[in-house]
N, C-alpha and C positions, 0 to 999 in steps of 0.2 A: 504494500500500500504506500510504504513510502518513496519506493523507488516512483512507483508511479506519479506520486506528487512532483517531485524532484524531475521528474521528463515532462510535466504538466508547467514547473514550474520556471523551464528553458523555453519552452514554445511561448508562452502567454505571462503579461506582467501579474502578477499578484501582491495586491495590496491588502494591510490589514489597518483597522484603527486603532491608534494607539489606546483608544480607553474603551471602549470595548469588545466583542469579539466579534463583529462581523468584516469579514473578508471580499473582497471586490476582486473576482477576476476580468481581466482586460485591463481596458483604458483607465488611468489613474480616477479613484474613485470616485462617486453620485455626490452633490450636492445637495440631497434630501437631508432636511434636519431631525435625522432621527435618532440619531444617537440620546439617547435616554441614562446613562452612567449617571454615578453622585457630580453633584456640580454642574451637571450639562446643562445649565441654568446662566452660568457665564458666556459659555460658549454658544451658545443658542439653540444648543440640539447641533452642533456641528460635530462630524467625525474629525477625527484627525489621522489623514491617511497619511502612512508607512512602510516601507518594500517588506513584504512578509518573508519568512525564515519556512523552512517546510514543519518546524515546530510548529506554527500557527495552524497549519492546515492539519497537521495528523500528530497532535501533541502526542511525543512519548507517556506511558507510563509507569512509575516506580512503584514499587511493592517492598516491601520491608522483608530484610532480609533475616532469617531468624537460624541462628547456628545448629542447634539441638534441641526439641521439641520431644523426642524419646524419651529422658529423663526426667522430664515432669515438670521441668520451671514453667513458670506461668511468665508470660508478659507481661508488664505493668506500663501503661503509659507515660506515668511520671521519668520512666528510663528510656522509651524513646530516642533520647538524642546518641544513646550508645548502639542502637542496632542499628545496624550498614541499611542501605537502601538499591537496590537492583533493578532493571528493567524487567518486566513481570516475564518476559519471553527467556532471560536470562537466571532468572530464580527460578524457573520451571524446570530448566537445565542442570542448575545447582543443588534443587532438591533431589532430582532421580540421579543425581553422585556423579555427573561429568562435569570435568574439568572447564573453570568457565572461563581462566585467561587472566593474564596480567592486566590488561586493560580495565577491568572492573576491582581489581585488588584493593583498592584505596577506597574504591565505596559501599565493598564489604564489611569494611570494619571487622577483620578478622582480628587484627591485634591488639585492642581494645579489650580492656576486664572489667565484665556487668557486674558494679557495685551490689554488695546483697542488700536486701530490704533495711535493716538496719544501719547500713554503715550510707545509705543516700545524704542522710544531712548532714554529713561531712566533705562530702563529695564538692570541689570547688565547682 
């Protein structure tokens, strides 16, 4: 899908507005005042068009990476900022135990030590 965006996105311009999420393909974007976002009261309902990224079009998405679920730990939200985070295509790879590559290494947070329940309010 995103190849396809990305060969979509050499033939034809694509623009997005910066404040909210609709997308203009072709000729740089409508001057309909509809843009609706907080504030859009200054601007007058104007968009505010931008060359889009293929992010715009076919936003990635992450899925929380979770090391060992076997042993019983439970997740806790408030620890959050300690589990890695993966592209969900690439966590589905990691779960069934193949190798997912150096390239995601740093946003696994494999080297990282989840504080236990007690010791969090010490935790800088």
């Amino acid at each position: 899908m995103r190849s396809g965006a990305m060969k979509l996105m050499e033939k034809y311009a694509v623009h997005t507005c910066g404040y909210c999420p609709e997308v203009q393909v072709g000729p740089k974007g409508h001057w309909v005042r509809q843009c609706q976002v907080y504030k859009h009261q200054m601007r007058d309902g104007q968009h505010a068009w931008q060359e889009a990224t293929v992010d715009d079009l076919v936003p990635p998405v992450y899925v929380w990476h979770v090391r060992d679920l076997q042993d019983g730990g439970v997740l806790v939200d408030s620890l959050k900022r300690y589990y890695g985070k993966l592209p969900a295509v690439m966590e589905l790879f990691a779960q069934a135990g193949a190798c997912v590559g150096e390239n995601y290494a740093g946003l696994m947070r494999e080297d990282v030590a989840l504080p236990e329940l007690d010791e969090e309010k010490w935790v800088v």
